[in-house]
N, C-alpha and C positions, 0 to 999 in steps of 0.2 A: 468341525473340520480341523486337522492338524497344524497349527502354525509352520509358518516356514518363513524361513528368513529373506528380506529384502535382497541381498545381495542373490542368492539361492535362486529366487523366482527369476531375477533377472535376467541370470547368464541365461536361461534357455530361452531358446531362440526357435520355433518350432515350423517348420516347412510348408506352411499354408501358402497356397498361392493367394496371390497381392492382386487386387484390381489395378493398382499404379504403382510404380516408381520400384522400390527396393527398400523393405522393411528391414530393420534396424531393433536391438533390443531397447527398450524403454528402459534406458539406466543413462544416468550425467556421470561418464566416464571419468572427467578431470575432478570430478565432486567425489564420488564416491575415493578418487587415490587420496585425496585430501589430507593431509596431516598436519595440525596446526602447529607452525613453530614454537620454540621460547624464544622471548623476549625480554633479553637481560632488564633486571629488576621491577618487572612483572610477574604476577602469579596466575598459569593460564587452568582456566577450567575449560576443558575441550571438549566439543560434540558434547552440546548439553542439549537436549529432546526439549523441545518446546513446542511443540505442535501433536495430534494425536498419536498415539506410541505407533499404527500401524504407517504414519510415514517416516520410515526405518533411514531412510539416510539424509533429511531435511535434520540438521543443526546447526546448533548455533558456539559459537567459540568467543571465550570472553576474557581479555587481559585486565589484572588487576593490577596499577601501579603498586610496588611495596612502599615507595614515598611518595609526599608523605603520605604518612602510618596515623596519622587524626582524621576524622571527620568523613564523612561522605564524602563522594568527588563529582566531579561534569564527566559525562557521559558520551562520547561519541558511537552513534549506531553506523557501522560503517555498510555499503549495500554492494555489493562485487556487479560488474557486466560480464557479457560473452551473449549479447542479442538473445536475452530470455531461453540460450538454447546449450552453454555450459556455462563454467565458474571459471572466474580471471578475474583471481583475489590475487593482488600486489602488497604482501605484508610491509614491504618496506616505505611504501605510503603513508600508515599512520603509524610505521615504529616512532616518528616524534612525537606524536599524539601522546603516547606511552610516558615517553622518558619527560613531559610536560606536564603529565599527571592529571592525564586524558584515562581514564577509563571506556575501552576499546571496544564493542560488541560485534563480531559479523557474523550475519546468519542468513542459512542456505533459505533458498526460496524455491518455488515448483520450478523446474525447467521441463522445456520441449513441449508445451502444450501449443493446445489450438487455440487456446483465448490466453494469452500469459495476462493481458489485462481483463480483470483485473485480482483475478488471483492472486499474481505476485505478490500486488499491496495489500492484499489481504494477509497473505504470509507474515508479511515485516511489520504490518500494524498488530498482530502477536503475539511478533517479537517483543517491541513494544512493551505492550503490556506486560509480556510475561517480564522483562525487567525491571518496570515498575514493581509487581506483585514482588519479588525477590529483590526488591532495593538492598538492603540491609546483608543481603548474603554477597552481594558484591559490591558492594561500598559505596552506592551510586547515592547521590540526591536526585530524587526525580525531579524535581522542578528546571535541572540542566540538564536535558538530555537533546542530544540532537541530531541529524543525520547527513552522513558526505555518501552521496550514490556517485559512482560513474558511468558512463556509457547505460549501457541499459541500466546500470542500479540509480543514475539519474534522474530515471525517468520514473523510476518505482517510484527515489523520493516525490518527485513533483505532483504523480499520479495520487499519492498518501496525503500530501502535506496541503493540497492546494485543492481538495475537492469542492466541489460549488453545495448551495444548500438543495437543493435536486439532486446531485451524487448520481445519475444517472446516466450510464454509457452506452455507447454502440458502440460493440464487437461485431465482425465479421468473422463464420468460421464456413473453410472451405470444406464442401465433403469431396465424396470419391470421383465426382464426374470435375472437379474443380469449380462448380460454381460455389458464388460467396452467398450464405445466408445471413440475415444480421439478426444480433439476436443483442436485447435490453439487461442488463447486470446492474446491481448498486455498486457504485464506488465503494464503500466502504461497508464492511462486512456487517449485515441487523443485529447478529447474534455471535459475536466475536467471542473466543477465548477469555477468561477474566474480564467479563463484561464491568466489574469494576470498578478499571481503572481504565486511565486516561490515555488515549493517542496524541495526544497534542503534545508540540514539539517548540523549543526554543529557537533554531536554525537548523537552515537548508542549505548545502553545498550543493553544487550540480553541474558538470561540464555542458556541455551541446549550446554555451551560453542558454540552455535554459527554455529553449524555442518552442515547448511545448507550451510553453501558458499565453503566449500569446495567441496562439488560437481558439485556447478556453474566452481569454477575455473578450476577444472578437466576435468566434464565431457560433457562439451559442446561445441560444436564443434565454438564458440565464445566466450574467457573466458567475465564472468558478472563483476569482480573486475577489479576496472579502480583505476588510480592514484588518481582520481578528487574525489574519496567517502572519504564520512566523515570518523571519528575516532570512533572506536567500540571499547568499553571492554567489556570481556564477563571473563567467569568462565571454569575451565579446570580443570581434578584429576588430570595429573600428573604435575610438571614442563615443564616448555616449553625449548626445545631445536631450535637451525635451521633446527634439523630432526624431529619435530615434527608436525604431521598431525592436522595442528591447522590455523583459518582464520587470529590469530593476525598475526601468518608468513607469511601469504600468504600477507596481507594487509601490513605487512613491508617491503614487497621485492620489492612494486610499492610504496614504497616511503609513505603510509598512517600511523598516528602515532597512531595505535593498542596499545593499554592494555590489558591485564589482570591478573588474581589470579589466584592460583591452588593450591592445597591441599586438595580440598571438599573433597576428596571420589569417589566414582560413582554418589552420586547425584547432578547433574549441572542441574535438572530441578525444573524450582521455591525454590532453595536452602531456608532456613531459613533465614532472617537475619542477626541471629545473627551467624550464622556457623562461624566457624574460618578458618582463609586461609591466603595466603602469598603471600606477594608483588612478583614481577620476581626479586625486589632487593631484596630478604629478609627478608622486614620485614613484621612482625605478624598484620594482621586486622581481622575485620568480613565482610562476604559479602556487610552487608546493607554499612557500615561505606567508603570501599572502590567504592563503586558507589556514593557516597553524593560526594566522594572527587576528582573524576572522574570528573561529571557535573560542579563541581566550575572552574576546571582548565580549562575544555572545554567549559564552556558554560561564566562561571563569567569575566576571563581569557581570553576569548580567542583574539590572536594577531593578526589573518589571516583573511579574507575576506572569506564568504562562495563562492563556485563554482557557475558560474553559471549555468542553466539549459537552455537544446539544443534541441528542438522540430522541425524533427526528429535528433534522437543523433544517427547519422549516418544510415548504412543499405543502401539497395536498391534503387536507383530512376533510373527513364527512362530517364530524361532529369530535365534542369534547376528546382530545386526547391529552392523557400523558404524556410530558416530556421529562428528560434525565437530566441533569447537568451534575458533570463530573469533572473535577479537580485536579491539577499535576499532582499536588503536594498534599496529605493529610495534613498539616498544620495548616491550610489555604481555605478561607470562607469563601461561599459563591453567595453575589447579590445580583438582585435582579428586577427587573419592572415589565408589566404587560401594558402597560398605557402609551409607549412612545418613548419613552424621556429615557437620556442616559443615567442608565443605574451607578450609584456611589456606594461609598460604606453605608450610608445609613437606609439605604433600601431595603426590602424584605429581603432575610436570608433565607437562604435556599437549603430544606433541609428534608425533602420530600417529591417527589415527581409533582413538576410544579402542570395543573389543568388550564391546557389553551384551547379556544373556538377559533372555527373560521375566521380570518379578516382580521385575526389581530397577530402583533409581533413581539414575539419575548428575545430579552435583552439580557447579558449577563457577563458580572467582569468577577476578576480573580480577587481575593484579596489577602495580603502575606504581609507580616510581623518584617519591617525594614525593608519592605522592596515597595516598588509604583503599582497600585490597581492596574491589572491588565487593562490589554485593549476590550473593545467590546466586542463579545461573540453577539451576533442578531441571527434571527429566527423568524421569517415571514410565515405565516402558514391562510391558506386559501381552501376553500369550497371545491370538492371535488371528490371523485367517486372513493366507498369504501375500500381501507387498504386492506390486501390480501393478508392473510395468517397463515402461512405452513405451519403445518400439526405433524406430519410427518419428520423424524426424529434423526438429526444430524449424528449418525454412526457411522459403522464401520458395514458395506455388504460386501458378500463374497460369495464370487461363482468362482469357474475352473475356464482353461482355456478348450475353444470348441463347445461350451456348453451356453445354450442360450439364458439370457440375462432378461429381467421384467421387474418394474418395479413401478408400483402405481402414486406417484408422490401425490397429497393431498392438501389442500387448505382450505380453511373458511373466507368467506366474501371471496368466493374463485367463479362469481357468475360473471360469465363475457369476457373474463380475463386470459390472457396469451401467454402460453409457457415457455421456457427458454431455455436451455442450456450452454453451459461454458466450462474452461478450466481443462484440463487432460481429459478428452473423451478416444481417443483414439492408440494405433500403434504408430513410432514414429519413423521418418522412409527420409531419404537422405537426396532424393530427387523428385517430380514429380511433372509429367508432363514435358519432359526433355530439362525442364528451367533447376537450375538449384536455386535453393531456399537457404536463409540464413535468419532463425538455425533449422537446424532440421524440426520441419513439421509433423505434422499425424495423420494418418488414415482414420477418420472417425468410424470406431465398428458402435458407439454407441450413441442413441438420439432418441429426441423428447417429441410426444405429441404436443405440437401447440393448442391443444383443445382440450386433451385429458391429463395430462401434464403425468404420462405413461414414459417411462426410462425403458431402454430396449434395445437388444444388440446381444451380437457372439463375438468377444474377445478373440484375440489370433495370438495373443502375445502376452506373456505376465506380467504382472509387476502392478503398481500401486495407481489408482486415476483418483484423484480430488476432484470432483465433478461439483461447480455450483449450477444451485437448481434456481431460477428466477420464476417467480408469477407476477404479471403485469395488466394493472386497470387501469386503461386509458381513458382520458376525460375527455368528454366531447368534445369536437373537433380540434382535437390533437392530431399531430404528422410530425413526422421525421425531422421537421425544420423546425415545429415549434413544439416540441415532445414536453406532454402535462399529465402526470401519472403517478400512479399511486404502486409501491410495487414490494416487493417481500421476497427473498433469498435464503437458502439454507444450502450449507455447504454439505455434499454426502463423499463418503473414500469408501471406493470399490476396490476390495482385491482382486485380483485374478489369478489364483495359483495354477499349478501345472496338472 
């Protein structure tokens, strides 16, 4: 089939009647005008493709300070909002990041889908990586790297940075009659891009004061906050007490060193800069001024070895498996223990997929030439059914619009397990049922048997769908409130040309 370009497939817009609302082309308008500024005494590499070539307008843009001109530098992953549904990047947010000799990365992520989570953070944990793999080509130390989300890139970060060791979510995706189906996803991607390297991060910036993780800690039948996550500041109206419903407490009670400000007001979404607000010591700042001085301490600063990361970070096995533990830093030793006890330097090093059984828990800290042994990442792993294997091969398919789509996804240990789909399955409509949406939604023209885990659908509209494909084995008497399962993902990108 002829290549065609992203931008190409998009404009056309083709006259099929719509079961609901008023279809829209599947194209991120203010993303695709995009042009990254300069920024005096920076050197920018623009739209640099980091994700498969067929997602044609997902980039990434990277300032490099010119000073100083020695050494590696800290990293800031900056993550844009606009409700998972366009791009509302404010350069002049981290222009001081730049001229502080912040090395600046922001990059696009999927908009307009029907599952944005957890896609997104599938996107930016890529990102990620792919700037680790390319350290050296933009000056970064990966051992500092960190990330400031707003608004919905807030939530990316919190969704990335703070996933539990189950990583397991519920999505709802509406089809055409508007009911909601829910459907099972890993938080973080099995088979990532530069599988590698490492996603783990030094700090977390994040407005909305951060009020997503207090529901992770609460309301899930596995809390998501572990000792081993990075450090978050976030923004808060009132003063923070120890009785205060807030993530910096939750995150200082397992030992994580949380900050933040408070004074805003009610608004802690996308605050102004220059808003004024106050230390938890006291003293008087502005938004913008106390996050620049957040990242120096955490990222410039920092004393400690990041954690390492643990693939799987516990959960379910039927018997002996493999686990990974991977490194910020190439100069970074990993030690570890399966008996309990917290691992030191002089524990086994880790130089191999290390073999764990049921009912035991593997432990594992960083260890770096002048900085403190990380915290410790832990690893519980329990009795439970075989996990799924997709064997079916994370590419690129391509139909045409109008022409029906089939595609049989497959794995091993897929008996009794429940299939799922997420991520852009649809065309995107700008109302739906009289109600507007923010942002604009999708008509799903494409959906999974939960039984044969069979892809299927007639496109109406072109352009690019990153569709992930979930298989799921539930352990006995698992439910919705106490979800114990075993589960496997692969990401697929459908074209759709004209």
């Amino acid at each position: 089939m002829a290549r065609t370009t992203w931008v190409n497939v998009a404009i056309a817009v083709f006259a099929v009647a719509s079961t609901a609302g008023q279809d829209v082309p599947l194209r991120p308008e203010k993303a695709l005008k995009w042009r990254p500024p300069a920024i005096k005494g920076a050197a920018l590499h623009a739209r640099i493709p980091y994700l498969q070539p067929e997602r044609e307008w997902e980039r990434m843009d990277v300032w490099v300070p010119q000073e100083p001109d020695d050494g590696p530098l800290p990293c800031v992953v900056a993550v844009y909002g606009g409700g998972y549904g366009e791009k509302n990047l404010a350069v002049k947010d981290f222009r001081p990041l730049v001229s502080r000799g912040f090395v600046v990365a922001a990059p696009d992520y999927a908009l307009k889908a029907n599952t944005p989570v957890p896609l997104c953070s599938w996107d930016v944990a890529n990102a990620i990586r792919f700037l680790r793999a390319h350290a050296a080509r933009f000056r970064i130390d990966p051992e500092r790297i960190g990330i400031w989300g707003w608004s919905a890139g807030g939530w990316i970060a919190q969704d990335l940075c703070y996933a539990g060791p189950e990583r397991i979510v519920t999505a709802n995706l509406r089809d055409d009659a508007g009911k909601k189906h829910p459907c099972l996803l890993p938080m973080l991607q099995p088979r990532p891009q530069y599988p590698e390297q490492s996603v783990r991060l030094q700090a977390v910036v994040s407005d909305w004061g951060a009020g997503k993780l207090w529901d992770r800690r609460e309301k899930t039948p596995v809390p998501w906050l572990s000792p081993d996550d990075p450090p978050l500041f976030t923004c808060y109206a009132e003063a923070r007490t120890d009785e205060t419903v807030n993530p910096v407490v939750l995150l200082r009670r397992l030992g994580v060193p949380a900050r933040g400000v408070y004074g805003l007001g009610r608004n802690t979404h996308v605050p102004d800069l220059r808003t004024p607000c106050v230390h938890e010591d006291g003293r008087r700042t502005t938004w913008g001024e106390s996050i620049y001085d957040f990242l120096e301490r955490a990222l410039k600063n920092c004393d400690t070895a990041t954690a390492p990361e643990m693939r799987p970070h516990g959960g379910l096995i039927d018997g002996p498996t493999a686990v990974r533990l991977l490194t910020a830093h190439s100069a970074g030793t990993i030690h570890y223990t399966l008996d309990g006890s917290t691992p030191t330097a002089d524990s086994p090093r880790y130089a191999a997929p290390v073999t764990v059984r049921p009912g035991q828990t593997l432990k594992a800290i960083a260890v770096r030439p002048l900085l403190q042994p990380s915290r410790v990442t832990a690893g519980t792993f329990a009795q439970g059914p075989p996990r799924p294997r997709i064997t079916t091969k994370q590419q690129v398919y391509h139909t045409r619009v109008g022409e029906a789509f089939r595609l049989r996804v497959k794995a091993g240990n897929a008996e009794n397990a429940t299939w799922y789909a997420g991520g852009i399955l649809g065309d995107s409509f700008r109302s739906y049922g009289g109600k507007r949406f923010n942002p604009p939604r999708t008509i799903p023209w494409l959906r999974i048997d939960p039984k044969t885990g069979e892809l299927s659908g007639t496109p109406r509209l072109a352009g690019v769908y990153p569709v992930i494909v979930s298989c799921v084995r539930e352990a006995e008497g698992s439910s919705r409130r106490d979800l114990r399962a075993t589960i496997d993902a692969a990401l697929l990108v459908l074209r759709v040309s004209q």
